[in-house]
N, C-alpha and C positions, 0 to 999 in steps of 0.2 A: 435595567440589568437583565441579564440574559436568565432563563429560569433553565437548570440542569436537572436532566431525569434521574428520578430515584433508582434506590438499586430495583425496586420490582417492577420499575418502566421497562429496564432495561432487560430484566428477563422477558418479559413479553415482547419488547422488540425479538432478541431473540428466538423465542418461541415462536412469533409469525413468521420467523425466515426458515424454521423447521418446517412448517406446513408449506408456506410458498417453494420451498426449495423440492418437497416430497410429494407436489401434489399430482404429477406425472406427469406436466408438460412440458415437452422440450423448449428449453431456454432459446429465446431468438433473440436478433438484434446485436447493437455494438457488444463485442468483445473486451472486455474490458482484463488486465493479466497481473497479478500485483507481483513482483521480488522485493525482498527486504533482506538486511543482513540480521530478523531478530527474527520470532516469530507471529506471525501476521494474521493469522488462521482468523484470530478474535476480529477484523476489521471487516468480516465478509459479510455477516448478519445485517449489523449496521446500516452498510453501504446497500445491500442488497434492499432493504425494507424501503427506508428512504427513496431510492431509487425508483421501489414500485410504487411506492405512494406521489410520487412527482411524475409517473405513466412516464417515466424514459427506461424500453427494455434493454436488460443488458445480460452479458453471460460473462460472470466470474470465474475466475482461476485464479490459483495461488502456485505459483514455481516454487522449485527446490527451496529451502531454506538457505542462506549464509552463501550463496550460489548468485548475486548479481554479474558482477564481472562473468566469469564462464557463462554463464546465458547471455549476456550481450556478444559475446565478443564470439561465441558459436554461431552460425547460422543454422548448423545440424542439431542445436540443443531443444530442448524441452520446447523454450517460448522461440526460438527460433523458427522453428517448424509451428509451430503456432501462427505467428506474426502476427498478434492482437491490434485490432484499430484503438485500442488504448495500451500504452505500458506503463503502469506504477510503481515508481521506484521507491524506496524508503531507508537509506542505510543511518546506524547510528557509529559515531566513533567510539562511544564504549563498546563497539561489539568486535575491536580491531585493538591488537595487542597495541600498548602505548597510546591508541588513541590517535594516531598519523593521521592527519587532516589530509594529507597526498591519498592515502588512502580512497578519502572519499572524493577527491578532486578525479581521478582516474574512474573510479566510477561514475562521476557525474559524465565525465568525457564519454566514455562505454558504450552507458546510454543514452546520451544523443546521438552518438554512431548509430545505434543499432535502432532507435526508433529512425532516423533516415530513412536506412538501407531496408525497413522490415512498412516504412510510411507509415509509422504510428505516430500518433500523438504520445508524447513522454510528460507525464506527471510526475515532477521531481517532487519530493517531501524534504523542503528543509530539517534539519534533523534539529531535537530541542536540545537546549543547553542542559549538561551534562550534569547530575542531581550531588556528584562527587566532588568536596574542596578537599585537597589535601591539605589545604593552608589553614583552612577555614575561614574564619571570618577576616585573613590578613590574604584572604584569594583577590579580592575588590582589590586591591593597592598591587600586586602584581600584573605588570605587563606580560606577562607571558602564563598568567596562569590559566583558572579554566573558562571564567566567563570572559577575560578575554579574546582566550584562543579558539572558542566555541563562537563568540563574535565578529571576528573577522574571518573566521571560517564557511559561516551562515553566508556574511557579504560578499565572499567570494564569489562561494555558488551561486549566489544570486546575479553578479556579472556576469559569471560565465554561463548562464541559463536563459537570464533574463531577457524580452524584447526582441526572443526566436520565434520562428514562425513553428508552430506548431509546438512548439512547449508550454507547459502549463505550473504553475507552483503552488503547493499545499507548505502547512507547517506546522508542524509536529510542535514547538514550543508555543504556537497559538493555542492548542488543545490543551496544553500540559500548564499553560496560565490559567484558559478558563476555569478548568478544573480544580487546578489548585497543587502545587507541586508536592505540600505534604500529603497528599493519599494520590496524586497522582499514578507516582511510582510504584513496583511491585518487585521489590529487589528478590523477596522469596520465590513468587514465579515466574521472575529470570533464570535463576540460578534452578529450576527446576526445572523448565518447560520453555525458557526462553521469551515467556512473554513478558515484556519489561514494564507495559503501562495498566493499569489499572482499564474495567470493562469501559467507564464512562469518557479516557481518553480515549479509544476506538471508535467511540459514539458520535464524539466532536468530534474527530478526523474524517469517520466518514461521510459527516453533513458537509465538511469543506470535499471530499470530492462530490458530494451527489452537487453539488454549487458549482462549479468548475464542468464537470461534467452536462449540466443543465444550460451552461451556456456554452459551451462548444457545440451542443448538437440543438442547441436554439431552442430548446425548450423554457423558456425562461418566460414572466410575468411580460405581456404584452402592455400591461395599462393597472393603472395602481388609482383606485378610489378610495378619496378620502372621506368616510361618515362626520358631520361633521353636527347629526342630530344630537344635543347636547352638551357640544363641546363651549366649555367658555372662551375669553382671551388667552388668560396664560396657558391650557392645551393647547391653541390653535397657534401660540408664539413659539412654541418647543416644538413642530413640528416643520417651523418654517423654512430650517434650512437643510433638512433632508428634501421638501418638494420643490422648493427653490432648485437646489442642487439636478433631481430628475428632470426637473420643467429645462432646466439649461441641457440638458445633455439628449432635448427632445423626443423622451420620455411621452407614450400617452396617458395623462390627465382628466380626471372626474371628481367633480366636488357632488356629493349625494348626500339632503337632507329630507327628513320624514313629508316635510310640509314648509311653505313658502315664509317662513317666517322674518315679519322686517328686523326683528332683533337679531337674531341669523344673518341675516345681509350685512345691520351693522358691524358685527362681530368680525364677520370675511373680510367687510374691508377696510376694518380696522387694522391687522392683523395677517392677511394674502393679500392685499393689494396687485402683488404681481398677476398670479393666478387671477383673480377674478378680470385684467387687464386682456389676458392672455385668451385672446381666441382659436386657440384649439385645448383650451380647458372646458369639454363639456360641465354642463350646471343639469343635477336633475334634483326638483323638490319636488313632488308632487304624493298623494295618497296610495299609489300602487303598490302592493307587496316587494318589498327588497329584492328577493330573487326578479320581477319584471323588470325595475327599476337598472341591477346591473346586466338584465339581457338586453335592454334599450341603449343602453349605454356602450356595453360590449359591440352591439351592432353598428350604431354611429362612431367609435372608433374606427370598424373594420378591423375586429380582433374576436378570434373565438371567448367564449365566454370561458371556460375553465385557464386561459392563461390572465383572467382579471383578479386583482389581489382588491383585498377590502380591508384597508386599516377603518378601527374601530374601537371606538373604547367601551360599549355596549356591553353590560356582565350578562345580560338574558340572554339564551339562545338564540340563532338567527340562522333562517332558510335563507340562503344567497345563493341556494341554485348549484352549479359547477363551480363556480367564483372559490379561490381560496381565501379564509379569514385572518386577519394578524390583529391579535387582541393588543389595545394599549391598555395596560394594566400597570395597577403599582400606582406613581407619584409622576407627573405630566412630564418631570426633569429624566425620566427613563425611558421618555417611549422614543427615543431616538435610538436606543440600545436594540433597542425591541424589533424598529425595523431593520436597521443594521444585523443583529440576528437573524430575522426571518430572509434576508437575502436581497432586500428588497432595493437595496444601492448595486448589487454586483451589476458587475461589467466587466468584462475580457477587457487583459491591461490590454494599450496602446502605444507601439513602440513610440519610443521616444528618441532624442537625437544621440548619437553614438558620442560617447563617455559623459552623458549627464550624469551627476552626482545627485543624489538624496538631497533633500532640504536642510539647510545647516551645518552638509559633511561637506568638505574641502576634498577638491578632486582627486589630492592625491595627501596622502599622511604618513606616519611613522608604523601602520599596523602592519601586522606580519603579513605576507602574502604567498599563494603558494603556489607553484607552476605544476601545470600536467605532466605527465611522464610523453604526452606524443600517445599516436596512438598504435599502441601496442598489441601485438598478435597472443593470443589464446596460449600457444607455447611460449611467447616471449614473458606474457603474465607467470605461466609454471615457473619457469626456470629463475623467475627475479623472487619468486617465493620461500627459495631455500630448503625446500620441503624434505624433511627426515622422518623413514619409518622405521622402526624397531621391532620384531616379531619377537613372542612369549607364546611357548606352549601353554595350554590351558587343558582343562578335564576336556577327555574327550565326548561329553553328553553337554559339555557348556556348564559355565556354573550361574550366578544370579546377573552377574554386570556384562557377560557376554550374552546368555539370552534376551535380555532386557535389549541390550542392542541389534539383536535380529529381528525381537518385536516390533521395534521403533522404524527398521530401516526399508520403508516402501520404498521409495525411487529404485535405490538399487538393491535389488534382490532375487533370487531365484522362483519365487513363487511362496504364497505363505503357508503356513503351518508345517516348514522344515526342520525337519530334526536328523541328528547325524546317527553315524553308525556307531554305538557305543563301545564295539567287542571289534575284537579284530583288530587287520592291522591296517595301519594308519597313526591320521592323526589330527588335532586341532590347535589353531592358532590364533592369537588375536593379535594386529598391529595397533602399536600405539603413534600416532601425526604429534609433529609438530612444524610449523615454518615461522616464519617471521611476522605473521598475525599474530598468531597465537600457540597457545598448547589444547588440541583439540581430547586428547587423552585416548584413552581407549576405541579405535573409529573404525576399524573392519574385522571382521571373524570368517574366517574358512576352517571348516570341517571335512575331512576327505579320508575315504575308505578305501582300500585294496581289493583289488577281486581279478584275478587272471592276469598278472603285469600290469592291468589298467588303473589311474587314482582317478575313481567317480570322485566328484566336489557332489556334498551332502548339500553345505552349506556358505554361499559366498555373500554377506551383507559389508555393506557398506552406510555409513552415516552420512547424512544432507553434509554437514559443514566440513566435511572432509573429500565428498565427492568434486569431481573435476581438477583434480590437483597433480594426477598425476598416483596416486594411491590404486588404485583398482588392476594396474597395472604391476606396482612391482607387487601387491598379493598375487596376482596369477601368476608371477616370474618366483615367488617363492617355493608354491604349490611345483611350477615344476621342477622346479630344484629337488622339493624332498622327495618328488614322484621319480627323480632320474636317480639321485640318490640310492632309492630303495630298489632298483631296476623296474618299475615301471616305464614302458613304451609309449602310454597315452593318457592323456587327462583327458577324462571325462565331463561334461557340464552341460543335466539337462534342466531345461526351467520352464517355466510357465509365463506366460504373460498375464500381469493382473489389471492393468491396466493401468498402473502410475509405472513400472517400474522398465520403461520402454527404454530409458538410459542404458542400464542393462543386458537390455535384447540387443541393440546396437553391437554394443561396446565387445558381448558372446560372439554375434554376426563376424565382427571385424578381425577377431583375435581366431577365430577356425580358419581364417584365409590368411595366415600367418607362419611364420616357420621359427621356432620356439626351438632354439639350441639350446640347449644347459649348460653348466659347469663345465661337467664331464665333457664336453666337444659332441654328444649325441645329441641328434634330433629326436626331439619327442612332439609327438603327433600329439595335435590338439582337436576335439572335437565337440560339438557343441549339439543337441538335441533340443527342440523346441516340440515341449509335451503340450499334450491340449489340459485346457483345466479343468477338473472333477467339478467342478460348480456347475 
């Protein structure tokens, strides 16, 4: 069985990704980009540490929140201009009103578009089955309830993913099994912060991308030695058909004992007959210190030493050089767990014949299935979204739930530590989203001030799960309404570049080269300033 880090492993994983992340070297190597429809922030530590410990560099980024589709389907967006040699996708359908599997079927589509067109590798995350029965325990006997509909949802994607060149699949219910589903989940800091799973599902999700990751860019275990100093029959029976398994899939092989012992020999060929049959299984027994022993080894493969793995069941410490260790511990009937853990079976799938079916499933059934929408343009996504905004004057100095939302909202924003004009004339607004996702609730805030016919914007934020939608836009068409309204001639709008909130700058860019009629039939001149930043 697999052994799960405690909570204060998992601090100090994190804690090592604060000093790796801050120790002033610029990050080199694959790019790796994550979009998720939750938030994902907690999977970088993880992925990050792993990573370095398995010597594959890589440079992380996390995209907008709730923001897949509009990143894929932009080439001007965030990760668009990016175009990371890795994309990782993650969406869950609790995070999509009702739950619409189409939902995720579209964005699976999206992003295989968009890693094409951008030549990325796309890491889809199957999404895990849904923690919510409204039935409850009478959900099992429902064909269309949630762990069915979450089940042929899974297998969908998995057709529609599966046995592509250049796609890769992770799985969110793998993690949220090992783990354990009652503390998996974090319903509380969802509904707070949007992180739905617990630290230690982040941990196992992100050993399955540093695993995935480790064999796409070939860094993976060259040659796998098995110690076999001590081992009896039933250890050496339990492990027969994981080396079985690599010796067939031509795997290099090393059988390493302390010393030539014939009881040892018996034992082998009681028990490996294949292996010991198998002339490209190196044999090493002899007195030399372990670490010589696997550089000998290493070398007569034709394999650096640090991609040599050493199962072992040895509880003393052991110098093995560069060589990585995989303790067999526990009861002989678990160390097949152990090496399956440690990674030591992966292999990149290999396609297989077009409509092969899983083992046992009938190629074609009664389960629901669910077609793509086609692939659909960035505006044709807006416009099937239904999208209504509502505007509410507000204090004009902001009150708690509108600050709070300017605090939150870096992508799009003016620059931080914005505060509006309290006095005077003007005014403040906050729009409230909704579309046919969901009800995002209170999602943009503009503050704007009077000064000579001009409305200076104090304050323009916008929130991740509302951006792209089409909102950023009619806030600015509000603003000029109550700017024409009041006879002002110009809206104003200067900002700073902070360095997330480039969406922003753009979007400023775009709207100054624009002709902004109002109500009224007047044109009102738009202008846009780009201040340098006080930092």
């Amino acid at each position: 069985m697999a052994v799960h880090p405690s909570a204060p492993d998992l601090l100090a994983l994190r804690t090592r990704w604060t000093r790796l992340a801050g120790d002033g070297s610029a990050p080199s190597g694959t790019s790796v980009h994550l979009l998720a429809s939750y938030t994902i922030d907690p999977l970088v530590p993880y992925t990050g540490v792993h990573l370095h410990d398995a010597g594959v560099p890589v440079r992380l980024s996390v995209g907008p929140y709730h923001q897949i589709l509009q990143q894929c389907l932009d080439d001007s967006s965030e990760t668009g201009r990016l175009r990371p040699d890795v994309l990782v996708v993650a969406p869950r359908p609790e995070d999509f009103a009702g739950g619409d599997a189409r939902d995720l079927v579209e964005i699976a589509d999206a992003a295989l578009a968009a890693a094409q067109r951008w030549r990325s590798c796309l890491v889809f995350v199957l999404p895990a089955v849904p923690e919510q029965r409204p039935f409850g325990i009478g959900d099992e006997g429902r064909r269309t309830g949630t762990a069915a509909s979450a089940a042929a949802l899974r297998e969908h994607l998995r057709v529609l993913l599966a046995d592509r060149p250049n796609v890769l699949l992770a799985d969110a219910e793998r993690a949220v099994r090992a783990v354990g589903a009652g503390v998996a989940h974090r319903p509380v800091m969802y509904r707070l912060a949007r992180v739905p799973y617990a630290e230690a599902v982040f941990d196992h999700l992100g050993r399955q991308l540093v695993g995935l990751l480790r064999l796409r860019l070939g860094r993976t275990r060259r040659a796998v030695v098995l110690d076999v100093t001590g081992l009896d029959a039933d250890g050496l029976a339990e492990l027969r058909e994981p080396l079985e398994l690599l010796r067939r899939r031509g795997h290099r092989l090393a059988i390493r004992a302390a010393d030539r012992s014939p009881h040892t020999g018996a034992v082998l060929a009681g028990t490996l007959p294949e292996l010991l049959a198998d002339s490209r299984v190196e044999l090493v027994a002899d007195g030399r210190p372990l670490a010589e022993q696997l550089a000998s080894v290493a070398a007569r493969l034709q394999v650096p030493s640090e991609s040599t793995i050493l199962l072992t069941a040895a509880a003393a410490p052991l110098d093995a050089g560069p060589a990585e260790i995989v303790r067999l511990i526990g009861e002989p009937a678990d160390w097949t767990a152990h090496v399956v853990a440690a990674g030591v079976l992966d292999a990149l799938p290999v396609p297989e014949e077009p409509g092969a079916a899983p083992h046992g499933v009938p190629p074609e059934g009664d389960a629901p299935t669910y077609a793509a929408g086609g692939q659909v343009s960035l505006a044709d996504f807006i416009e099937g979204l239904g999208v209504q905004v509502t505007f509410d004057e507000v204090d004009r100095a902001l009150d708690d739930r509108t600050s709070e939302l300017v605090a939150r909202a870096h992508d799009f924003t003016l620059g931080e530590n914005r505060t509006p004009h309290a006095s005077g004339p003007g005014f403040s607004v906050a729009a409230r989203v909704t579309d046919r996702l969901g009800d995002y609730g209170t999602s943009a805030v503009a503050a704007v001030h009077y000064a000579d016919a001009v409305a200076e914007v104090d304050v323009f934020s916008v929130s991740c799960p509302a951006m792209g939608r089409g909102v950023e836009e009619r806030v600015l068409w509000e603003i000029v309404a109550r700017a024409d309204a009041d006879g002002c001639h110009t809206v104003l709008v200067e900002y700073e570049e902070t360095g997330r909130n480039q969406v922003a700058a753009d979007f400023l860019s775009a709207a100054a080269e624009r002709t902004w009629k109002a109500p009224s039939g007047r044109e009102v001149r738009m202008k846009t300033v780009r201040k340098e930043s006080d930092r």
